[in-house]
C-alpha positions in Angstrom: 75.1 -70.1 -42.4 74.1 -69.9 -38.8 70.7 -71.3 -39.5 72.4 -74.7 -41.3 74.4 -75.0 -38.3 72.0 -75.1 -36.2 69.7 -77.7 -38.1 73.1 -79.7 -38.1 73.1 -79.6 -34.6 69.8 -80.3 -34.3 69.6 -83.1 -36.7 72.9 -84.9 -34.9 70.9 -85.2 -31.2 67.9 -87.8 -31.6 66.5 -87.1 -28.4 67.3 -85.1 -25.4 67.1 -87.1 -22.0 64.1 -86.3 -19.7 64.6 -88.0 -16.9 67.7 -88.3 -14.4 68.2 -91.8 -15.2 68.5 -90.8 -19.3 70.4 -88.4 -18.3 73.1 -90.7 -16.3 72.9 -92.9 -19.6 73.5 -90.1 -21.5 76.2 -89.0 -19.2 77.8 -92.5 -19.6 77.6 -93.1 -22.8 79.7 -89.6 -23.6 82.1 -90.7 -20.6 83.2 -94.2 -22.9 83.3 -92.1 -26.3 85.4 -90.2 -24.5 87.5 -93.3 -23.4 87.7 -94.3 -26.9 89.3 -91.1 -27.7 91.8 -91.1 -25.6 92.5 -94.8 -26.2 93.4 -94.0 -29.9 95.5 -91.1 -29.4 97.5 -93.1 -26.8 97.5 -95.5 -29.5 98.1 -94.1 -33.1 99.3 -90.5 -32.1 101.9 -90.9 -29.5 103.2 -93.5 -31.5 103.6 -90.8 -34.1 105.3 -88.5 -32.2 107.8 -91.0 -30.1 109.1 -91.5 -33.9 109.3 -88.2 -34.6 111.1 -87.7 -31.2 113.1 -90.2 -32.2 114.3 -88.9 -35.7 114.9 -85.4 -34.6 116.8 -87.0 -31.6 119.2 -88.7 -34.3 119.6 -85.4 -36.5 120.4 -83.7 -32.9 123.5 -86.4 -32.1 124.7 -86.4 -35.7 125.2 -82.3 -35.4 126.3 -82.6 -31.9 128.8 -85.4 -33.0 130.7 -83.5 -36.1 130.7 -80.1 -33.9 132.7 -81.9 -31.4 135.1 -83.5 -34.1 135.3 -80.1 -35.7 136.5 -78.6 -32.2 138.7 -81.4 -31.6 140.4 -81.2 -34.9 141.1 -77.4 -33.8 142.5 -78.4 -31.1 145.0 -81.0 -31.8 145.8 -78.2 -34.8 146.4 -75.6 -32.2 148.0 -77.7 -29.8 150.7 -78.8 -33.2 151.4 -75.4 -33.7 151.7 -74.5 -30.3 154.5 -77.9 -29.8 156.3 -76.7 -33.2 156.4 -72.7 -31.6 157.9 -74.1 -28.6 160.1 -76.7 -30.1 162.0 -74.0 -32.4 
C-alpha cells in the first residue's frame, strides 16, 4: 500500500525545480491554485451555509414565536383566574 502511494506521488510531480527561479515559478504557480481555492469556497460553500444559516434561523423564530404565545396564553389564563378570585 505504502509503495503505490508513493509511485502516486511520484507519478503526480513531472519535475522538481532546480534552480531558484523554477523554484519561484513553482512557488507561484501553488500561490494562484491556492487563490482558486479559496475563490470557490467563497463562492459555492459559503453560499451553502448562509442558506443553511438562514433555514435553521427560521426554525429558531418559529419555536421562539409559539413558546412566547404559549407563555402569554398562561398568563392572560392566570391573570383571569386571578380577576375572578378577586372579584368573588
Amino acid at each position: 500500500m505504502i509503495l503505490t502511494l508513493e509511485k502516486k506521488e511520484k507519478s503526480k510531480m513531472t519535475k522538481r525545480p532546480k534552480t531558484t527561479g523554477e523554484h519561484i515559478i513553482a512557488l507561484y504557480g501553488h500561490i494562484s491554485g491556492v487563490k482558486k481555492s479559496i475563490d470557490n469556497l467563497k463562492s459555492n460553500h459559503i453560499k451553502h451555509l448562509h442558506s443553511d444559516v438562514d433555514k435553521i434561523d427560521n426554525k429558531i423564530d418559529k419555536i421562539t414565536s409559539w413558546i412566547i404565545y404559549g407563555l402569554g396564553s398562561f398568563g392572560i389564563v392566570l391573570l383571569g383566574q386571578l380577576l375572578y378570585i378577586l372579584t368573588k
